[in-house]
C-alpha angles and dihedrals in degrees: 000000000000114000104258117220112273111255101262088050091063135099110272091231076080104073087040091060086048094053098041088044090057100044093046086056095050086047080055103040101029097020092135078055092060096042088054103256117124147240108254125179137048108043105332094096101031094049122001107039098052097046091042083049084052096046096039086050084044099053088047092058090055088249123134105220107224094151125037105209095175099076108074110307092338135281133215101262097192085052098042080060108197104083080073100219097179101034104115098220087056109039081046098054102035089058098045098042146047117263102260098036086053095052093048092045091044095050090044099053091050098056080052093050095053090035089058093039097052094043076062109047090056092050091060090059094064096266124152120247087248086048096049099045084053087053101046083054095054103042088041108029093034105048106025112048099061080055091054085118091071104061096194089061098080097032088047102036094046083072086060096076093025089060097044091046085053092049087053099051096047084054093049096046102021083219110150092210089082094051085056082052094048092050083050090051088051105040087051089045082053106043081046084082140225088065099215101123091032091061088047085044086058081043088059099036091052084055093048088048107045085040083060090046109045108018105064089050084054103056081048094266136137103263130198119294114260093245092049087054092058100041092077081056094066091043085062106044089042082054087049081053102060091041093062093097094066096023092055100053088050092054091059091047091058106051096057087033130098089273099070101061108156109134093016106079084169086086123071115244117262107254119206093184096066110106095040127161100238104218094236085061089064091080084071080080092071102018101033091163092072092053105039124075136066105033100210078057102060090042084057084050102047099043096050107108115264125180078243114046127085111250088230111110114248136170143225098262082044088049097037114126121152135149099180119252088261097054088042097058092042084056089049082061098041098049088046088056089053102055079082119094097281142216120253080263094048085052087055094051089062090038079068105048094051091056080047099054083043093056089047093058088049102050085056085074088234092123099057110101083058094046098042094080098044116087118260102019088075090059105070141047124222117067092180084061081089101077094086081079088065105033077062097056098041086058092049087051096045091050078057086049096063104039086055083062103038085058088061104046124076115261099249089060096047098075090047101038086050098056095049093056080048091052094041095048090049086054096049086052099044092055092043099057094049089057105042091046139125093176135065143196111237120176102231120039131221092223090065092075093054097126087037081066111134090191087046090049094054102041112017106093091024113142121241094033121263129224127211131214094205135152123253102049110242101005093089089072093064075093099065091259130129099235135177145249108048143212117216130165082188118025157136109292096227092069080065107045107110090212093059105037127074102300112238104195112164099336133058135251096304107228094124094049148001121329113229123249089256088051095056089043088059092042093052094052094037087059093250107167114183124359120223116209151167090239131044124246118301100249089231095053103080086175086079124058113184108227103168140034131173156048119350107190091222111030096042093059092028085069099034094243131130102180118090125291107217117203119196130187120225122230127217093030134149083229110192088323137013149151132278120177118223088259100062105265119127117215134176132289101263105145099035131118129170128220119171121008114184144139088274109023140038116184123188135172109210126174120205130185090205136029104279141148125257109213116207101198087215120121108281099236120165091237098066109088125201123221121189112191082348093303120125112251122187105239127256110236101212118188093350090279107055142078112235123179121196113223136191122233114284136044116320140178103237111196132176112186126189108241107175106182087186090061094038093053091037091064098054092049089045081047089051096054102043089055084058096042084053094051100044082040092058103035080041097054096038081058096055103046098031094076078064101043102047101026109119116235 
C-alpha cells in the first residue's frame, strides 16, 4: 500500500468534507436537534435534565451550584460529577441559552467533535480521507447513539479518538505542543464528569505508549527515546491536575456514598459486573435482526441465565455492539491485508485490534475477579462500556478495508462504489438506533413549558420551602421544586439505606393509591409537604387534603400521561424546619423564620422559650457547617438523615453554610496546574512557531 501524505501535507479541502460531513450526520441523525425539539426517555428526564435545569437557574443567578437542594434532601452536584459544573462547554452553554437549546447544542457538538477527531486519528495512521470518514461513522454512529440515554457518553467519549490522535501526533512530530494538548483533552474529559470512558481513554492511551516504547525495539527498530516515552506521563497527571477541582470532590462523595458499604450490610453490594456484554449477544454483530426489536424482549433475552454468561443483570444499550454489515465486512479485508509483513502503521492497526479483541473479553465480565481488585476497574459499573475500544479499531480496519479495495478498482468506480458503502452503513445505523433505544426525538420538549409549570406556580417560591412526593424520581424538580424520592448513580448512603428511606412493605410506592400509616409517618418526619399523585386522596385519610387537579404543561408529557395529575398537602409535618424538645417530641414550626434559603446557605431566626433542638430536614453531610450567633456549632445528626442543631432559650441566627473542602482544595490544585498549562502552552507554542519566525530566507 503506497505511503499517503501526513495530515498537515494535505489539501485543506480536506478538513472542509470532514466538517460538512459531521455536521450533515448529525442533520440525519439529530435532525429534530437541530429543528429545536428534544431527547426524552431513559435517563434524560429522570437524571440529566433536572440537575442540568438546577445548574443552568443557578448560573443565571450568579450562583455557583455546589449543592443541589432540590433532589430529596440534597446531594453534593460537583461530586455527583455528571452535571459537569466545571466543564467549560457546558457551563458556556447553560449560561448563554435556554435549557433545552443548551443540551441539544451541547450533545451535537460533541458528535461533531468525536466524529473530526477520529477522521484524524485515522489519518495519522496512513489512511486514506474515504477510509477515515468510514472510520469516524462506525466508532461514533455505531457505537453512541443507542447510548443517547446516558448524556455523558458522547461529551466524554468524543475525547477517546481526540486524545489518542494527540498522543500520535506528538509521536510523529516529538513536538511537546500536542502533549500540552493531550493534558487539555484530558483535564476537559475529566472535568466532563462521570470518568468511565475516560478511564478506558488513559487505558488506551498506556497501551499506545508502552507499544511506542517497546515494540519497535522489538521488531529490531529504533524505538522512541526514553525521555520521549514518559513525557506523555506528565501530560496525563498535569491533566489530572486541572481537573482537581471536579475529581476531588468526587473522591469525598465516594467514600460516604452507596459504593463504600462496609459496616453497613443494609445496602446491596456494588456490583461492577452489572452491564456486561454476555458472549451469545456477540452474534448480533453478523445477524443483527435476531437480536433487534422489542426492547423489553431482548432485556428478557439478555438477562436468562446462559453457562456463559455472567449472573449480574445487563441491558440491551449496555450490551449493545454493532459495526454494520458493511463495515464488518470492510474489517474482514482489512485484517486479511494485514496478516503480510506490515508498515509501522499497519503494526499499529493490529496493535489496535488487539486492544479491541481485548476490550471485547472484558466486557464479558469474565476478567473481574482479577480486576476487581486493580484500581480503577471496581469503580465503575459497566463492563460492556469497553467495546468503544473495539468499535474504534474495527473502523480503523475497515478504513483499511477500503483503501485495500479502492487500490483494486479503477479510478471512475471509487468515488460511486464509496458512497454507496457510506450510504449503506448510515442506513444500518439508522435502523439500528431506532430499535436499541431508550430515548426518543420528539419535536416539541417538555422543558420548554417550564415557567408554564402549575406545580412550580403554586409552590416555587413558597416560604418556607415545599417538598414534593412526587414519581419519577428527580424529574419533579424540573419545576423548580425539591421532590422525593431520588434517583443517583453516585450518592449519600443514607438515600440507600432500607431502614431511613419511605418504607415499602408489601405495596409499592404508592403513587397510584393510599400510603400506609408507616409511610406517612416516614413522610412527616422526612418534611414532606404536599404529595403529587396519579390518584386523589383516599376519603378515609384526613392527613391528606387534596388542593389541585389537573393538567401541568411539563410534568404531565414529561411522563407520557393525559389524565389528571392530584396534589395534596400533608398535614402534621416537620416541613423544611421544625422543632424537637430535648425529650424527643416534635413539635411545629412556630418560631421559625426563614430568611435566606440557597444552594450554600440557609439562614433562619427562631425564638424558643426553652433549650431545644431545631431540626433542618436537609440532607446531614460533614461539609455543612453550622453557625449560631455566628459561632461554630458542631451539627446535630437526627435520624441518621437529618441536621439538628441544639439551642439555648431566647431569639438566635441559625446558619448552615456549605463548606466543601474537596472542592476548596480542589480549586488551588486545579490553580496549580493551569499556571503550568499556561507556561508549557506558551514555551510550547513559541517553539513551535519560532523555526518560522527567525529562520533567514
Amino acid at each position: 500500500m503506497p505511503m499517503l501524505p501526513r495530515l498537515s501535507e494535505r489539501n485543506p479541502r480536506d478538513l472542509l468534507i470532514a466538517i460538512c460531513l459531521a455536521l450533515g450526520l448529525t442533520m440525519w441523525f439529530w435532525l429534530d436537534l437541530w429543528l429545536g425539539g428534544g431527547l426524552i426517555g431513559g435517563d434524560v428526564y429522570s437524571y440529566y435534565l433536572p440537575q442540568k435545569a438546577f445548574y443552568a437557574d443557578s448560573l443565571k443567578q450568579g450562583l455557583w451550584p455546589f449543592w443541589n437542594p432540590l433532589v430529596g434532601h440534597g446531594y453534593p452536584l460537583v461530586g455527583e460529577s455528571q452535571t459537569g459544573v466545571f466543564y467549560p462547554p457546558t457551563w458556556l452553554l447553560y449560561r448563554l441559552l435556554d435549557l433545552n437549546t443548551a443540551y441539544n447544542l451541547n450533545h451535537l457538538f460533541h458528535y461533531v467533535l468525536a466524529f473530526l477527531a477520529t477522521v484524524a486519528l485515522a489519518r495519522d495512521l496512513n489512511i486514506s480521507l474515504r477510509g477515515a470518514i468510514l472510520t469516524g461513522l462506525i466508532f461514533v454512529y455505531g457505537w453512541f447513539p443507542p447510548r443517547c440515554c446516558w448524556e455523558w457518553a458522547i461529551i466524554t467519549g468524543a475525547y477517546l479518538p481526540l486524545n489518542l490522535w494527540l498522543l500520535r501526533r506528538y509521536y510523529l512530530r516529538q513536538e511537546p505542543l500536542y502533549l500540552w494538548g493531550l493534558a487539555t483533552g484530558t483535564g476537559l474529559q475529566l472535568l466532563a464528569g462521570h470518568y468511565n470512558l475516560a478511564f478506558i481513554t488513559l487505558l488506551g492511551l498506556l497501551a499506545w505508549v508502552v507499544y511506542e516504547s517497546l515494540a519497535p525495539r522489538a521488531m529490531g527498530r529504533e524505538g522512541v527515546p526514553a525521555r520521549f516515552s514518559l513525557l506523555p506521563f506528565f501530560a496525563i497527571l498535569l491533566g489530572v491536575g486541572l481537573a482537581s477541582i471536579q475529581l476531588l470532590p468526587t473522591w469525598e462523595l465516594k467514600r460516604e456514598s452507596q459504593r463504600e458499604t462496609q459496616g453497613n450490610t443494609r445496602i446491596p453490594a456494588f456490583d461492577p459486573a452489572v452491564g456486561h456484554l454476555p458472549p451469545r449477544s456477540l452474534s448480533q454483530v453478523i445477524a443483527p435482526w435476531l437480536w433487534y426489536g422489542d426492547m423489553s424482549a431482548l432485556n428478557q433475552k439478555l438477562n436468562s441465565p446462559h453457562r456463559l454468561s455472567h449472573p449480574a443483570e445487563t441491558n440491551p444499550v449496555e450490551a449493545h455492539l454493532y459495526f454494520s454489515l458493511t463495515g464488518l465486512l470492510l474489517a474482514g479485508m482489512g485484517g486479511w491485508s494485514l496478516t503480510r509483513r506490515a508498515s509501522a502503521d499497519e503494526q499499529r492497526l493490529r496493535m489496535h485490534a488487539a486492544i479491541g479483541i481485548l476490550a471485547v473479553v472484558y466486557a464479558t465480565g469474565w476478567l473481574l475477579p482479577i480486576t476487581a481488585h486493580l484500581p480503577g476497574f471496581s469503580y465503575f459499573r459497566g463492563p460492556g462500556r469497553f467495546t468503544v475500544l473495539t468499535a474504534l479499531a474495527v473502523g480503523l480496519w475497515a478504513a483499511r478495508g477500503w483503501d485495500v479495495l479502492a487500490g483494486k478498482l479503477a479510478p471512475a468506480l471509487r468515488n460511486g462504489i464509496w458512497a454507496v458503502l457510506f450510504v449503506a452503513m448510515v442506513l444500518e445505523f439508522s435502523w439500528v438506533s431506532q430499535r436499541v433505544t431508550y430515548t426518543y426525538m420528539v419535536p416539541e420538549t417538555p422543558v420548554d413549558h417550564r415557567k408554564e409549570s402549575v406545580i412550580g406556580t403554586m409552590l416555587g417560591d413558597q416560604s418556607p420551602p415545599a417538598r414534593l412526593f412526587a414519581p419519577g424520581a428527580n424529574l419533579p424538580t424540573l419545576t423548580g421544586v425539591a421532590a422525593t424520592p431520588v434517583y443517583l448513580g453516585l450518592g449519600p448512603q443514607a438515600y440507600f439505606d432500607p431502614l431511613l428511606t419511605l418504607p415499602l412493605g408489601d405495596t409499592s410506592v404508592p403513587f397510584g393509591a393510599a400510603p400506609s400509616l408507616e409511610q406517612i409517618a416516614w413522610l412527616r418526619r422526612a418534611g414532606v409537604t404536599h404529595i403529587l399523585g396519579f390518584a386523589p386522596p383516599a376519603p378515609d385519610r384526613p392527613e391528606l387534603r387534596l388542593i389541585w387537579s389537573g393538567y401541568d404543561p411539563v410534568l404531565n408529557p414529561a411522563w407520557g400521561r393525559r389524565e389528571p395529575l392530584y396534589l395534596s398537602i400533608l398535614s402534621e409535618t416537620r416541613g423544611r424546619a421544625a422543632w424537637q424538645n430535648l425529650d424527643g417530641i416534635s413539635s411545629q414550626a412556630e418560631g421559625i423564620r426563614w430568611q435566606t434559603y440557597r444552594p450554600d446557605l440557609v439562614e433562619l431566626v427562631v425564638s424558643t422559650p426553652r433549650e431545644n433542638v431545631l431540626i433542618l430536614t436537609d440532607l446531614l453531610d460533614p461539609n455543612w457547617q453550622l453557625y449560631v450567633n455566628g459561632e461554630p456549632r458542631n451539627t446535630l445528626p437526627i435520624e441518621g438523615m437529618f441536621r439538628g442543631a441544639e439551642l439555648s432559650p431566647g431569639q438566635s441566627f441559625v446558619q448552615w453554610r456549605y463548606e466543601p473542602w474537596g472542592i476548596f482544595i480542589g480549586l488551588w490544585l486545579s490553580v496549580a496546574g493551569i499556571t503550568i498549562w499556561l507556561l508549557w502552552g506558551t514555551r510550547s507554542l513559541f517553539s513551535s512557531i519560532s523555526p518560522l519566525l527567525f529562520t533567514s530566507r
